[in-house]
C-alpha positions as YAML, in Angstrom:
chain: A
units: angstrom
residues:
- id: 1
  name: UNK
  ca: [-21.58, -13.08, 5.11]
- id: 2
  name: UNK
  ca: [-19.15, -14.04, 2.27]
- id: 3
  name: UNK
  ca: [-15.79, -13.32, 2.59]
- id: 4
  name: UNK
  ca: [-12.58, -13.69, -0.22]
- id: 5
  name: UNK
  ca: [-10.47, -16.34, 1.96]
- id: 6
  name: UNK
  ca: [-6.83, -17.62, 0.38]
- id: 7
  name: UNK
  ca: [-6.62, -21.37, 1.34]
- id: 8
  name: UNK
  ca: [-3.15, -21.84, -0.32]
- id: 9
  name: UNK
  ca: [-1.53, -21.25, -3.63]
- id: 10
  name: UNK
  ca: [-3.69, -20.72, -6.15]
- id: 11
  name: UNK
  ca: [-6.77, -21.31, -3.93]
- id: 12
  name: UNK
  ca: [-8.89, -18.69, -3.33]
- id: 13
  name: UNK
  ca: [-12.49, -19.16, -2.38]
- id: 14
  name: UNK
  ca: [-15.68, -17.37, -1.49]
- id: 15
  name: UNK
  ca: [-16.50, -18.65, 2.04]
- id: 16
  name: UNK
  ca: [-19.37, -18.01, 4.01]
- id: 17
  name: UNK
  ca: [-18.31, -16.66, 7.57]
- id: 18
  name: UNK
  ca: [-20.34, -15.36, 10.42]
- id: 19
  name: UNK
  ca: [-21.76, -12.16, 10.64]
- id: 20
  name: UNK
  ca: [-19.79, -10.35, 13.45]
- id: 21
  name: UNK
  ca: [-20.80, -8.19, 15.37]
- id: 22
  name: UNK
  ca: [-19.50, -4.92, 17.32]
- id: 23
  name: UNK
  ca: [-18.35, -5.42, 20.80]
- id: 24
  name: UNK
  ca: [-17.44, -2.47, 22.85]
- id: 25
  name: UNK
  ca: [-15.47, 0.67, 21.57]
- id: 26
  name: UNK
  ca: [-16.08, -1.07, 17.88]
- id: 27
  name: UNK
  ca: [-18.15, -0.05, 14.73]
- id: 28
  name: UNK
  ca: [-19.45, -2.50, 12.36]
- id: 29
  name: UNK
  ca: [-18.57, -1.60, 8.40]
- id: 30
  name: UNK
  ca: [-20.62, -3.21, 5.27]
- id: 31
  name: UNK
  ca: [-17.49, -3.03, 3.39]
- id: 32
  name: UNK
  ca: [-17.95, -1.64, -0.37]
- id: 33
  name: UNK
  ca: [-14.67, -1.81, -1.83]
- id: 34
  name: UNK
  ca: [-11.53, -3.35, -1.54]
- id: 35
  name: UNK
  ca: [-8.30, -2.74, -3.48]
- id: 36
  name: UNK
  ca: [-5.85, -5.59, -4.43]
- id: 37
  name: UNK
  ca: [-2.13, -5.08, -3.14]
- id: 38
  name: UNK
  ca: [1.00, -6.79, -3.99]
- id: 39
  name: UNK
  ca: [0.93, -8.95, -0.85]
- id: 40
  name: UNK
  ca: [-2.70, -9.95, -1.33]
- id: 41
  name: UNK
  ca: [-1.42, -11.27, -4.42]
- id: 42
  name: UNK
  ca: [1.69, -13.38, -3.37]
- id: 43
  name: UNK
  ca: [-0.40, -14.82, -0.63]
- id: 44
  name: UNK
  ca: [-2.31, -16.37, -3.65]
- id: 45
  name: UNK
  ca: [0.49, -16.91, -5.97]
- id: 46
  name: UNK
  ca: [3.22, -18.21, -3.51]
- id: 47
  name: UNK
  ca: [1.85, -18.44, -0.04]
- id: 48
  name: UNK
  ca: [3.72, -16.37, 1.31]
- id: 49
  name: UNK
  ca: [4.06, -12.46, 1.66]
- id: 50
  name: UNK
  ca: [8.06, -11.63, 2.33]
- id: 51
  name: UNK
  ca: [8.87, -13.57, 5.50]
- id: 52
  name: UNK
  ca: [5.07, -14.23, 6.33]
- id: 53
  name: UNK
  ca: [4.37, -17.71, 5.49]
- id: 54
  name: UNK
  ca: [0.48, -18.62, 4.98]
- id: 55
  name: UNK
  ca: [-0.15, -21.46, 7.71]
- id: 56
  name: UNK
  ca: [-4.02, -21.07, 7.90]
- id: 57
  name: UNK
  ca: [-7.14, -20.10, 5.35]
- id: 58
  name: UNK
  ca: [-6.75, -16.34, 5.50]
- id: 59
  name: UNK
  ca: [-9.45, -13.78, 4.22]
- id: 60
  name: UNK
  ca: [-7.52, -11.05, 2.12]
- id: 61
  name: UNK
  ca: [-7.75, -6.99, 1.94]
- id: 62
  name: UNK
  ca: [-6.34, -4.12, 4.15]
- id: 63
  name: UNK
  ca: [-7.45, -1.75, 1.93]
- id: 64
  name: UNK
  ca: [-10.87, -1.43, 1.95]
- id: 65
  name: UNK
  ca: [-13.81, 0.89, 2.77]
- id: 66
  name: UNK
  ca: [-17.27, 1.20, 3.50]
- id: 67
  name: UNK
  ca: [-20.21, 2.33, 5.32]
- id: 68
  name: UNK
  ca: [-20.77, 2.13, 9.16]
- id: 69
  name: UNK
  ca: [-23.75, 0.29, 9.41]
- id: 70
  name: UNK
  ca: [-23.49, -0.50, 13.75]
- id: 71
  name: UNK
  ca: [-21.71, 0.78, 16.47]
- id: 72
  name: UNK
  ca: [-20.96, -0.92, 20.23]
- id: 73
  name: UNK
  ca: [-21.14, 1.23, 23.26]
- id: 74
  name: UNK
  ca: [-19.42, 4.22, 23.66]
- id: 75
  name: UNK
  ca: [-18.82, 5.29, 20.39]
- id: 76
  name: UNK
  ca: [-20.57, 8.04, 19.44]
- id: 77
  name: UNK
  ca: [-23.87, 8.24, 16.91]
- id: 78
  name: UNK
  ca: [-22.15, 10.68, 14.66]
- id: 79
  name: UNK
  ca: [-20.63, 7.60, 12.95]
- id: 80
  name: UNK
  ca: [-23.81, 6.04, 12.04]
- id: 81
  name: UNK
  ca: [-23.97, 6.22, 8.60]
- id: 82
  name: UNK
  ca: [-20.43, 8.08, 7.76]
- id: 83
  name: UNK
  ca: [-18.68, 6.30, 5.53]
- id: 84
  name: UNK
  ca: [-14.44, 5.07, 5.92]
- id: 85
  name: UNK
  ca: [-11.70, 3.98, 5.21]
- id: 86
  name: UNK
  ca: [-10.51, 1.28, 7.73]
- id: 87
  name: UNK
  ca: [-6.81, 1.92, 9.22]
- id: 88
  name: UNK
  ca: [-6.01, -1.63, 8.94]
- id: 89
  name: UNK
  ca: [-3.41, -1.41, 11.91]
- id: 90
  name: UNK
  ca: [-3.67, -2.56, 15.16]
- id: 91
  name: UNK
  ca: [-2.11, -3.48, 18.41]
- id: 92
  name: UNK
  ca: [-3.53, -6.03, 20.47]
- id: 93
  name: UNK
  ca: [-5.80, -5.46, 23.19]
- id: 94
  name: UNK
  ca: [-3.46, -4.31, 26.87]
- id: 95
  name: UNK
  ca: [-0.28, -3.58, 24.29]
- id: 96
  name: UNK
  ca: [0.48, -0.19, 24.97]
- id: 97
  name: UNK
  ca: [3.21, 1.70, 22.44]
- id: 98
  name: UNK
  ca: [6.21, 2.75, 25.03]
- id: 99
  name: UNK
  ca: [8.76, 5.28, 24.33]
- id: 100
  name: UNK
  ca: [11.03, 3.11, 21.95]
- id: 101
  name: UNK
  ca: [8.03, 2.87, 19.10]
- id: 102
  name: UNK
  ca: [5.96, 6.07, 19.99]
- id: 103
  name: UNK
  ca: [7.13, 6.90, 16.29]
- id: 104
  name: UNK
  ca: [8.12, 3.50, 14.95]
- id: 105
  name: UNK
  ca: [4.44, 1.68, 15.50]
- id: 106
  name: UNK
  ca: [4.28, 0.09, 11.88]
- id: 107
  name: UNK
  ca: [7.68, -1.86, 13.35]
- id: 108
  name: UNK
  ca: [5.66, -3.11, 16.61]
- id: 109
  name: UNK
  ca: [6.49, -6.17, 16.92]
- id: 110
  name: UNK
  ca: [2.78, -7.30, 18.07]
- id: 111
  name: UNK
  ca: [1.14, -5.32, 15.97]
- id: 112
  name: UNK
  ca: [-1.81, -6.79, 13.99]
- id: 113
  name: UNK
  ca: [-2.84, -5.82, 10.30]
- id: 114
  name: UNK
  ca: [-5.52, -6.81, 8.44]
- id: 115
  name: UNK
  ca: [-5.22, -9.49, 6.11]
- id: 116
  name: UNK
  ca: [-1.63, -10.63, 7.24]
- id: 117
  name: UNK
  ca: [0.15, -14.27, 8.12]
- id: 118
  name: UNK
  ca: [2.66, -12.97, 10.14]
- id: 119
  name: UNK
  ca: [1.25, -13.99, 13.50]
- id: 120
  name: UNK
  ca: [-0.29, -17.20, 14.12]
- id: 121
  name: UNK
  ca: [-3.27, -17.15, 14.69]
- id: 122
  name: UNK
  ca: [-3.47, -14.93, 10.95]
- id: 123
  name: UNK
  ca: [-4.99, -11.42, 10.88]
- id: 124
  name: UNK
  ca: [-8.01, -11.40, 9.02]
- id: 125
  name: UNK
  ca: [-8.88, -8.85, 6.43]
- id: 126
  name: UNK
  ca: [-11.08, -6.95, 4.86]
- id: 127
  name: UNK
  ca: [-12.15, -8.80, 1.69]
- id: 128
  name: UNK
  ca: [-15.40, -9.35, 3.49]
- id: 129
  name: UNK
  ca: [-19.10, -8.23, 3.12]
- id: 130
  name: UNK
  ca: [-19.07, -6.89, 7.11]
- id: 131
  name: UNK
  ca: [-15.71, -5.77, 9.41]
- id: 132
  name: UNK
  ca: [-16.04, -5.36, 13.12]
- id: 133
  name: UNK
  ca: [-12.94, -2.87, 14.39]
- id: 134
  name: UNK
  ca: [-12.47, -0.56, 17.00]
- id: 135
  name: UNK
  ca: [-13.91, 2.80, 16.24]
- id: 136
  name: UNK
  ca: [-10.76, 4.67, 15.88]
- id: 137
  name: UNK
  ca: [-9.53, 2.60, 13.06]
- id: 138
  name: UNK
  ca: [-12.55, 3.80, 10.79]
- id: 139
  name: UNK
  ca: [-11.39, 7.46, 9.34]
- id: 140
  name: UNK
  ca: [-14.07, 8.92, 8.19]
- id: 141
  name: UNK
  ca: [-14.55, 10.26, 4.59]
- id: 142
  name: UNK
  ca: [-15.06, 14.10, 3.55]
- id: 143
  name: UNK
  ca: [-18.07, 14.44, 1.63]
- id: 144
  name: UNK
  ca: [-16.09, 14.72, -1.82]
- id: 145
  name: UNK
  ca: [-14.10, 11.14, -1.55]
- id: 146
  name: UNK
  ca: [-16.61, 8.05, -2.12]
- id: 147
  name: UNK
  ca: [-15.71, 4.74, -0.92]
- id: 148
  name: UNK
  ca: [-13.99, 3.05, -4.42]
- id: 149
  name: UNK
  ca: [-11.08, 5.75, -3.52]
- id: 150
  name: UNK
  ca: [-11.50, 5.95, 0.09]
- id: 151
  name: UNK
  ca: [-10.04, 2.24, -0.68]
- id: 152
  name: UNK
  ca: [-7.10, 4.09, -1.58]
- id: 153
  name: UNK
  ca: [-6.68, 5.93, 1.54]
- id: 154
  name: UNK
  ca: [-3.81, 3.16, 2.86]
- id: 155
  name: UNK
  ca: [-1.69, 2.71, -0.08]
- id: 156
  name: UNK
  ca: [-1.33, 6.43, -0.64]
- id: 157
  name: UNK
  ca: [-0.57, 6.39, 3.30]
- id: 158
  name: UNK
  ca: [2.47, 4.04, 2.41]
- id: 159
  name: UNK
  ca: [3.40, 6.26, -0.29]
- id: 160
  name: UNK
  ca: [3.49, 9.17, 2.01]
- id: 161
  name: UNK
  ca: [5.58, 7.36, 4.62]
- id: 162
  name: UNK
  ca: [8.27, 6.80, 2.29]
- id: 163
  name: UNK
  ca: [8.20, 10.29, 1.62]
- id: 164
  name: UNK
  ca: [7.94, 11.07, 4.94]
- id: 165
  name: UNK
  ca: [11.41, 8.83, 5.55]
- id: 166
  name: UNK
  ca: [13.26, 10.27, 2.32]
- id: 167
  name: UNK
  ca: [12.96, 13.56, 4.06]
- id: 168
  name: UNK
  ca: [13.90, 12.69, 7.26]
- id: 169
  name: UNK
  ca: [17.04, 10.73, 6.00]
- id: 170
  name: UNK
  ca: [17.89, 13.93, 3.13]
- id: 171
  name: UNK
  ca: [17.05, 16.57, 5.18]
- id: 172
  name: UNK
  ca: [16.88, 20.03, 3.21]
- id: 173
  name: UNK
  ca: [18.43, 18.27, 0.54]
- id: 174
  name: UNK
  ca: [14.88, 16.85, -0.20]
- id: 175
  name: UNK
  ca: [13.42, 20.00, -0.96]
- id: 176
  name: UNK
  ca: [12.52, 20.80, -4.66]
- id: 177
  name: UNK
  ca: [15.11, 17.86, -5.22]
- id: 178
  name: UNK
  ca: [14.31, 16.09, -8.48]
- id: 179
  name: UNK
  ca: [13.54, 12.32, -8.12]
- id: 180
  name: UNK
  ca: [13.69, 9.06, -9.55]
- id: 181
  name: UNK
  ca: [10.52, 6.64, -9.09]
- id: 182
  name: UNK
  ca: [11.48, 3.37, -10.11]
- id: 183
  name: UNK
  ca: [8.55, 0.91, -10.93]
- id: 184
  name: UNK
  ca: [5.40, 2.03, -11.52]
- id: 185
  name: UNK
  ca: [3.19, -0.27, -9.72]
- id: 186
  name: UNK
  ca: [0.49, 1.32, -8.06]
- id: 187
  name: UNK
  ca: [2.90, 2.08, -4.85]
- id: 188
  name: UNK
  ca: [5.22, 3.64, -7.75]
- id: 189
  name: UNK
  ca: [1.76, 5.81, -9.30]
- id: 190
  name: UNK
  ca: [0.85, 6.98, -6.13]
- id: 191
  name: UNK
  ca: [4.46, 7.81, -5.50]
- id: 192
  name: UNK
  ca: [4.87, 10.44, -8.33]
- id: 193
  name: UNK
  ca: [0.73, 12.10, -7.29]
- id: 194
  name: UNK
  ca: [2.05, 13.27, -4.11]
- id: 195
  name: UNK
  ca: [5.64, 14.41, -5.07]
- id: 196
  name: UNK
  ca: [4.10, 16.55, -7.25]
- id: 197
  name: UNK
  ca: [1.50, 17.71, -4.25]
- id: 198
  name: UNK
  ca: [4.54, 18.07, -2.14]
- id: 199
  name: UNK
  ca: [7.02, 20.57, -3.66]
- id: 200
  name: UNK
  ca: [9.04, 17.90, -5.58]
- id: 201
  name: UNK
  ca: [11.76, 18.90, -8.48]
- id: 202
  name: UNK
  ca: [11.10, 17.00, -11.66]
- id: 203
  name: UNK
  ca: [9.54, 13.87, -10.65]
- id: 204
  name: UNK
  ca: [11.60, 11.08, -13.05]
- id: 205
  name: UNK
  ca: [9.30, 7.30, -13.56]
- id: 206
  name: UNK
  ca: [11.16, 4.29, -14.85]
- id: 207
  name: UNK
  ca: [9.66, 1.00, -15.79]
- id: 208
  name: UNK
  ca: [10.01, -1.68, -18.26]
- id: 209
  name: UNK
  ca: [5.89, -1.43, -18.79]
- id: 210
  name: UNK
  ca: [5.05, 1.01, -21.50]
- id: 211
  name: UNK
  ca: [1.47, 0.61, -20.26]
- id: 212
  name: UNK
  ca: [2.64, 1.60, -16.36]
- id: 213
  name: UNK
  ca: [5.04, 4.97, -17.80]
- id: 214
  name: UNK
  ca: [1.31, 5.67, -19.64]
- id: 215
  name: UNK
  ca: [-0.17, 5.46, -16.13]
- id: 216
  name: UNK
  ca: [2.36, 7.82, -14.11]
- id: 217
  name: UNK
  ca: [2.32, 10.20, -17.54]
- id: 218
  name: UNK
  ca: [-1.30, 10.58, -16.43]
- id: 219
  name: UNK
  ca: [-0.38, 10.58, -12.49]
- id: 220
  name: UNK
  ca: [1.75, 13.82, -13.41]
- id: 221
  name: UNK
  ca: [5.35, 12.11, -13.68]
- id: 222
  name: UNK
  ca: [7.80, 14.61, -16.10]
- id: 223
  name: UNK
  ca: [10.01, 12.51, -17.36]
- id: 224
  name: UNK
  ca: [9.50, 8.78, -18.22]
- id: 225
  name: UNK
  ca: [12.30, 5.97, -19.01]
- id: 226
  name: UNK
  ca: [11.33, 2.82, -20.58]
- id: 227
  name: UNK
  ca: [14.30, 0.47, -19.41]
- id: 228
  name: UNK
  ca: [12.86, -2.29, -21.03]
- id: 229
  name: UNK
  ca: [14.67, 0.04, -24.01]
- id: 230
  name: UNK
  ca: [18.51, -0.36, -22.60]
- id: 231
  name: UNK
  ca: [17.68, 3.45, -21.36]
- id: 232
  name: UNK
  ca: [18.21, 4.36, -17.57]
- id: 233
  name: UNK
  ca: [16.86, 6.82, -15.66]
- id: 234
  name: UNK
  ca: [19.54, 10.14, -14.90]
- id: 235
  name: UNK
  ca: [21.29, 10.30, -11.08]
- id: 236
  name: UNK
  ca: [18.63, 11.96, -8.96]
- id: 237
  name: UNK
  ca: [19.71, 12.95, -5.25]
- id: 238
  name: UNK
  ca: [16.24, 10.98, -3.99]
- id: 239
  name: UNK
  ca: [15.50, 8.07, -5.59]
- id: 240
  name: UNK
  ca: [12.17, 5.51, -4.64]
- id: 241
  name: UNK
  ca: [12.79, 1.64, -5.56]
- id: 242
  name: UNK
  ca: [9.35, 1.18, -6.00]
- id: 243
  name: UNK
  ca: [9.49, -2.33, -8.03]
- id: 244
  name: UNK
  ca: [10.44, -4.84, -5.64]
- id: 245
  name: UNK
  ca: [12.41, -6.40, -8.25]
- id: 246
  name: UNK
  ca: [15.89, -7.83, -6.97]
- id: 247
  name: UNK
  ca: [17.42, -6.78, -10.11]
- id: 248
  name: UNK
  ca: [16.32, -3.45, -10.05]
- id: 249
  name: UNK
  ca: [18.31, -2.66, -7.02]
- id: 250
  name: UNK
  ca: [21.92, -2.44, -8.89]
- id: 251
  name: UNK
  ca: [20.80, 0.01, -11.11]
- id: 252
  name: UNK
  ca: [18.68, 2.20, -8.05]
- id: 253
  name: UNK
  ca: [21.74, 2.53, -6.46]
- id: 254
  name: UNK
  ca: [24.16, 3.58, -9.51]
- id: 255
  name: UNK
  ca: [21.09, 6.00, -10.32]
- id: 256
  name: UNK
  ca: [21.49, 7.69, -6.46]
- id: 257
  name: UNK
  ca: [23.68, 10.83, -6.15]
- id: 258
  name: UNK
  ca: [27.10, 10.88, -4.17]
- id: 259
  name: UNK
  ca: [25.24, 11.72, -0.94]
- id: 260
  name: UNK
  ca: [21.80, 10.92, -2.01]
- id: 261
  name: UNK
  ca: [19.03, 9.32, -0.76]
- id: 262
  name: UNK
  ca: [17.74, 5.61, -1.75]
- id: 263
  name: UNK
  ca: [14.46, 4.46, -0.07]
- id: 264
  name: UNK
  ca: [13.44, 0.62, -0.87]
- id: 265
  name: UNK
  ca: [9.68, 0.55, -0.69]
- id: 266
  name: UNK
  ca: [9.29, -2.02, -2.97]
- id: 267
  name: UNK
  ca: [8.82, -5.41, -0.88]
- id: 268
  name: UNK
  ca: [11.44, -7.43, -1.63]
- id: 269
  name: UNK
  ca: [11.51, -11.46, -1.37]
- id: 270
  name: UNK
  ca: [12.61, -13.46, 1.03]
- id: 271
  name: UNK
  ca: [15.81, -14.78, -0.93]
- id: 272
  name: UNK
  ca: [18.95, -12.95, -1.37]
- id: 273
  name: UNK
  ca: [19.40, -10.56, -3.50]
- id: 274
  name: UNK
  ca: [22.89, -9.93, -5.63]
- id: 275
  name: UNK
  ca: [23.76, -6.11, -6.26]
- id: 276
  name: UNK
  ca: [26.80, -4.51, -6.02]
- id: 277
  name: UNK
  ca: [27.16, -2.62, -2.90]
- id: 278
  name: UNK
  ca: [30.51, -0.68, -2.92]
- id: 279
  name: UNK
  ca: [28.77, 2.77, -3.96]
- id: 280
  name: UNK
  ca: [27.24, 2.55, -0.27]
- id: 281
  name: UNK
  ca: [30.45, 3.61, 0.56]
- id: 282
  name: UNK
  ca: [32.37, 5.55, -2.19]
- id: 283
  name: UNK
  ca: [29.26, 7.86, -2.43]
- id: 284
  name: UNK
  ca: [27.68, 8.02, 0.77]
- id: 285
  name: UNK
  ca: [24.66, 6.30, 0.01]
- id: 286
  name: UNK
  ca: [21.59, 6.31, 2.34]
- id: 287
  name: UNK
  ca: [19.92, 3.76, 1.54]
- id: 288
  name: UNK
  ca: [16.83, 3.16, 3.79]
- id: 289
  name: UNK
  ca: [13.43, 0.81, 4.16]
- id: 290
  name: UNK
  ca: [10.23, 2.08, 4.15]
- id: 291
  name: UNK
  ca: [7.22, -0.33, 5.94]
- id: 292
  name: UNK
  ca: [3.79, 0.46, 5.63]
- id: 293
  name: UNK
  ca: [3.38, 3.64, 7.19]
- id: 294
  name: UNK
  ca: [3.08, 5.01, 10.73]
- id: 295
  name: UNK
  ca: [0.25, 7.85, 10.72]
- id: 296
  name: UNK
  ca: [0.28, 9.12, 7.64]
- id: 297
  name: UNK
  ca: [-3.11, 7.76, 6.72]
- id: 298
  name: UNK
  ca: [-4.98, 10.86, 8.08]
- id: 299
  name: UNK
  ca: [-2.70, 12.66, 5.33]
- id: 300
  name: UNK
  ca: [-3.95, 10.38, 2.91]
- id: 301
  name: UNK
  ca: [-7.75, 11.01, 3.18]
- id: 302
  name: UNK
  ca: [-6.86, 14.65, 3.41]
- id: 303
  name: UNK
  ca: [-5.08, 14.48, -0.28]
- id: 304
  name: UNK
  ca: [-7.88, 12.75, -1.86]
- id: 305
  name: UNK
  ca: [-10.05, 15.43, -0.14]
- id: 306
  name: UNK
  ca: [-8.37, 17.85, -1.58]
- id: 307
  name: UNK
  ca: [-8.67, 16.66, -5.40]
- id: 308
  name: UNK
  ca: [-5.40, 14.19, -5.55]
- id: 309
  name: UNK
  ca: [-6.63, 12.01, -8.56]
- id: 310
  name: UNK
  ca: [-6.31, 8.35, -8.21]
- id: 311
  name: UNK
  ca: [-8.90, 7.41, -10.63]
- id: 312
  name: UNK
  ca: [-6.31, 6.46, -13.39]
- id: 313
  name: UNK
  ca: [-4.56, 3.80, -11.46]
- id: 314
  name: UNK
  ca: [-7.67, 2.30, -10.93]
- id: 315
  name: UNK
  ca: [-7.93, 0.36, -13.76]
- id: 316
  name: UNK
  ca: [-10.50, -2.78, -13.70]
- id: 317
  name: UNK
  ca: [-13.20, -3.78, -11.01]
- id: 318
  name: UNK
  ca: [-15.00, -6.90, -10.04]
- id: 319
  name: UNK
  ca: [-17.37, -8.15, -7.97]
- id: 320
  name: UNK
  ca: [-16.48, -10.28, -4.77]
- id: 321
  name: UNK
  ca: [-17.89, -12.85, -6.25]
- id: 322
  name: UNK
  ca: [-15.65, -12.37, -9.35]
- id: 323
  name: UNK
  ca: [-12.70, -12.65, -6.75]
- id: 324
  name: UNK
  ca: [-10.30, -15.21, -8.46]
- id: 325
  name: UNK
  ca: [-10.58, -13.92, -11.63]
- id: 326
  name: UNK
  ca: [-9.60, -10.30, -10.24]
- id: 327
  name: UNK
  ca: [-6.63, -11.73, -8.96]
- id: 328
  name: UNK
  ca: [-5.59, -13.82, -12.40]
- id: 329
  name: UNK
  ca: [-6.16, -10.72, -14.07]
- id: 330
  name: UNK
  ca: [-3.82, -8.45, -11.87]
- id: 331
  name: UNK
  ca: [-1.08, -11.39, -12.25]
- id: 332
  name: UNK
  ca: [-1.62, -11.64, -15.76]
- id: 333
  name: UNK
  ca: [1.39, -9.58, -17.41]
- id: 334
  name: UNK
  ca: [-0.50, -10.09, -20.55]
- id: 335
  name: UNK
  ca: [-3.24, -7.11, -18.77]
- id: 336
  name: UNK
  ca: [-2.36, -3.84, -18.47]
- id: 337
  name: UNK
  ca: [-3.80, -3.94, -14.94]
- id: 338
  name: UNK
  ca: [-2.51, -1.38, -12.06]
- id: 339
  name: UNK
  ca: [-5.15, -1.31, -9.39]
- id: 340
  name: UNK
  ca: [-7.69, -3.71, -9.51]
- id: 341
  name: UNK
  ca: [-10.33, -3.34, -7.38]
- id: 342
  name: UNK
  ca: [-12.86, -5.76, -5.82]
- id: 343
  name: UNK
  ca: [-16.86, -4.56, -5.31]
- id: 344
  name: UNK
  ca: [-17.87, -6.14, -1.99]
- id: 345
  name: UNK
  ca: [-21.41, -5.33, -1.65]
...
C-alpha cells in the first residue's frame, strides 16, 4: 500500500508500506479521505509538533475515514462494509484508565494517537491506503454523512471539547453568553458551527484573514473583526484563542470579561511566549487549555448527522499522490486554503 510518510522538514514522500492486516478485536479500513491539521503540517514544516520532536519517518493523518473492508475475530459482521471515521486515540495494549484519568484520557500519559512523535517508537497515522485498529476506534457513519466529512468527525470533536471545558470552567455563566472566536483556522470555523448548534449568544470571529472572516460568515459567525484593520474584537465573558499565535494571546486576554472565561485551543509553540499577565489577577481570569478531546467524538458524528455543515471549510482536495503539493498549498499564505483534504483511494 502507499502511505504519505514525513521523513524530515520539508520531506514528505509517498512510500510503499505493507499491507496490514487485522489481528484480533481489529477491523481493517481502505481509508478514503484524510484531512490536513495544523500538526500534520509543522511535522513537515519544522519537525516538530509543540514538544513532539520528529525522530523517525512518520506517516501523517488522524483524521481520516473510510470503509471497513476486513474484520479479525470477534468483531461482529455488521461492520463489514459500514463506513467510519477512525477515533485516532488509543492506549496501549494492558494500560487500563484508573480513577485519576477516567475523565482526563486525552492527558494519558501512554496514550497513543495516530500520526504523532511523541513516543518513540512514533504513532503512525492514517495518511495511508489501508489502517488496521481495534474495532472500537472505527465509529460508524449514519447513512447521511459520507466519508470526505466523516474526516471531519475528530476536529469537530476537539472543537466540542473546548466547549465542553469553557462550560465546565464558566458554569451557568456560559449559557447564551456571547463569545469571542479568535482565529479562524479550521479549529476556529468549526468553533463558531457548533456554538451556534449549542445555545451560544452572539458568536464574535476575529482574524487578520479576510478570506478566513469570509469562511466563519458562511459557518454562521455574527459578528466579524478584521484585526489585520487595528480593530479588536468587544470583551466577551467566553472567549476561544483559536490561532495559536503567541501574539494573539495579549489581546485574548484584554478581550476576556472581569470573571470570564479564556480557553487556549490554539497549539502554541514550544518557545516562550511574552503577554502581559496581570489581568489574570485584577479580573479573575480563567484561563484554561483545551487538548484534543476526551469523548466527544461520538458528539461529533452525531452533529454532522444531524445537518452541521462543514462543507465550506473544506476548501481544496488532492489525491495522495498529490500529497506534497497539498501540504505547500495549505502553508502557502498566498492560498486562501482552510481545510485541505487528501483523497486516499
Amino acid at each position: 500500500m502507499k502511505a504519505a510518510v514525513v521523513h524530515g522538514t520539508q520531506d514528505l514522500r509517498i512510500d510503499e508500506r505493507p499491507s496490514p492486516t487485522p489481528g484480533p478485536g481489529d477491523v481493517l479500513i481502505a481509508v478514503e479521505w484524510g484531512g490536513i491539521c495544523g500538526s500534520d503540517l509543522s511535522y513537515f514544516s519544522r519537525g516538530a509538533s509543540g514538544t513532539a520532536v520528529l525522530r523517525h519517518p512518520l506517516v501523517l493523518g488522524h483524521e481520516v475515514a473510510g470503509r471497513v473492508v476486513a474484520r479479525g475475530q470477534d468483531v461482529p459482521p455488521s461492520l463489514d462494509g459500514q463506513c467510519v471515521a477512525v477515533m485516532p486515540a488509543s492506549l496501549p495494549h494492558g494500560v487500563e484508565l484508573d480513577d485519576v484519568w477516567a475523565h482526563r484520557s486525552n492527558l494519558h500519559p501512554e496514550l497513543r494517537y495516530l500520526g504523532s512523535a511523541a513516543h518513540d517508537p512514533h504513532t503512525d497515522g492514517g495518511f495511508r491506503q489501508l489502517l488496521s485498529v481495534p474495532a472500537d476506534q472505527a465509529l460508524p457513519l449514519p447513512h447521511s454523512v459520507d466519508t470526505r466529512r466523516g474526516a471531519l468527525a475528530e476536529p469537530l470533536a476537539v472543537a466540542l471539547h473546548a466547549i465542553n471545558r469553557a462550560r465546565e470552567a464558566s458554569g451557568a455563566l456560559f449559557e447564551s453568553a456571547d463569545v469571542v472566536v479568535n482565529g479562524c483556522g479550521p479549529i476556529g470555523l468549526l468553533l463558531i458551527a457548533a456554538l451556534t448548534r449549542q445555545g451560544a449568544g452572539r458568536v464574535v470571529a476575529a482574524d487578520i484573514s479576510s478570506s478566513s472572516l469570509a469562511l466563519a460568515s458562511q459557518m454562521g459567525a455574527d459578528e466579524l473583526i478584521d484585526l489585520s484593520q487595528g480593530l479588536s474584537a468587544p470583551e466577551a465573558p467566553v472567549v476561544f484563542e483559536a490561532s495559536g499565535a503567541p501574539a494573539a494571546l495579549e489581546g485574548a486576554l484584554a478581550g476576556t470579561s472581569r470573571g470570564g472565561t479564556l480557553v487556549q485551543v490554539g497549539n502554541l509553540p514550544k518557545n516562550p511566549a511574552p503577554a502581559v499577565l496581570g489581568d489574570l489577577i485584577s479580573r479573575e481570569i480563567t484561563w484554561i487549555g483545551s487538548f484534543r478531546f476526551r469523548d466527544e467524538m461520538p458528539d461529533a458524528i452525531e452533529l454532522l448527522g444531524d445537518g452541521l455543515d462543514v462543507d465550506p471549510l473544506m476548501t481544496h482536495e488532492f489525491d495522495l499522490s498529490e500529497a506534497h503539493r497539498a501540504f505547500e498549498t495549505a502553508l502557502d499564505p498566498a492560498v486562501a486554503s482552510s481545510k485541505v483534504m487528501l483523497r486516499i483511494q
